[in-house]
C-alpha positions in Angstrom: 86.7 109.8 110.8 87.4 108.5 107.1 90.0 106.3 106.0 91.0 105.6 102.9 93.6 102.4 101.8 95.1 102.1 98.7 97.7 99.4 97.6 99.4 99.7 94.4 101.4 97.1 92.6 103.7 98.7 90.3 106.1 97.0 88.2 110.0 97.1 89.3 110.4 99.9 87.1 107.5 102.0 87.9 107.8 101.6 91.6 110.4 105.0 92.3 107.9 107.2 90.4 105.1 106.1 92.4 106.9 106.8 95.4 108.2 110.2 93.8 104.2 110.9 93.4 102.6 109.8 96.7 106.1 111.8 98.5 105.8 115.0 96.3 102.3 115.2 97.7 101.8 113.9 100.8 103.1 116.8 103.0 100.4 119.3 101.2 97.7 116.7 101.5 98.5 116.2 105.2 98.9 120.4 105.4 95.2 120.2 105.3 93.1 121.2 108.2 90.7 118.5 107.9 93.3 115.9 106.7 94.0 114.0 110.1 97.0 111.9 108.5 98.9 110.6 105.5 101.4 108.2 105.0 102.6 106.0 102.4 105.0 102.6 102.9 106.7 100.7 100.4 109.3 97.8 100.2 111.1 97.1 97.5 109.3 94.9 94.8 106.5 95.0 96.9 103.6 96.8 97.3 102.8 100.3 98.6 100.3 101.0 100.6 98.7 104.5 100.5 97.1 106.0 103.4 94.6 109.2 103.7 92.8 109.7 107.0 89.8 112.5 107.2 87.7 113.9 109.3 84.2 114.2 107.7 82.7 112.8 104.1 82.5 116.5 102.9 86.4 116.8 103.3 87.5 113.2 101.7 85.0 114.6 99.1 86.1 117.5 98.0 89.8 116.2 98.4 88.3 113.1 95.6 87.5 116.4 93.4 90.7 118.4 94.1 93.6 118.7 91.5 96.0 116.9 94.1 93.6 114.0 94.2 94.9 113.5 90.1 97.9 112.8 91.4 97.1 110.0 93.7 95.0 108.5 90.9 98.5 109.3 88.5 100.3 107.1 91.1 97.5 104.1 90.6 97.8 103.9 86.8 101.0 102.7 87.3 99.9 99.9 89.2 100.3 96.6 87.2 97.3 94.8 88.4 94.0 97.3 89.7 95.0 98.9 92.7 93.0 98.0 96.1 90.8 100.8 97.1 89.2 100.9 100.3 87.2 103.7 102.3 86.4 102.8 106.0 84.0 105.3 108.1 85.7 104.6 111.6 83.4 105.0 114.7 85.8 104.5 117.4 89.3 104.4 118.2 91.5 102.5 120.8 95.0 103.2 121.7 97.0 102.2 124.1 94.7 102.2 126.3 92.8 99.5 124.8 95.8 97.5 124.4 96.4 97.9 128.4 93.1 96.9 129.1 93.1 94.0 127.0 96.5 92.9 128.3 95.4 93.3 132.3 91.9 91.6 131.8 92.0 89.2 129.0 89.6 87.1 130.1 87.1 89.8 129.5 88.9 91.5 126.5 85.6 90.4 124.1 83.8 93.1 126.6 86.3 95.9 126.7 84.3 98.9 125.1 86.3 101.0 122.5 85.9 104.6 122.9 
């Protein structure tokens, strides 16, 4: 799996359109078969924090090509400082699971395997 972060810092002003953006497109993002999630949070005068989760490089690839993509990058021009972009490649996952297991043994929770 690929995730991608990206935290935007728009002005006072500029923060409802960037919402506006990242809402008007985040259910046909999501509506994509390989898209495994995305969510965007915001506070006001803060920061938002844009999320994208994918599940192979060819799919976050052709989604960095893709006419909705413009969009996103629309939303981080109106960041007032460079937006943070980050792309993780995730090998494993823990859930709650790991936080049970972690919680009953926590003398060993260095050892506990993630899936």
């Amino acid at each position: 799996m690929l995730l991608s972060l990206i935290t935007i810092h728009p002005l006072p002003e500029n923060e409802s359109k960037v919402i506006d953006v990242l809402d008007s497109i985040q259910g046909l993002i999501a509506a994509n078969a390989d898209c495994q999630g995305c969510l965007f949070t915001a506070g006001m005068g803060k920061s938002i924090c844009y999320m994208e989760r994918w599940r192979t490089r060819e799919a976050l690839d052709r989604h960095l090509r893709s006419h909705l993509y413009c969009r996103v990058l629309e939303a981080m021009e109106l960041s007032r400082i460079p937006p943070t972009v980050e792309f993780y490649t995730i090998s494993g996952i823990g859930g709650l699971n790991l936080i049970e297991n972690v919680r009953l043994h926590p003398m060993n929770a260095e050892t506990i395997e993630w899936p």
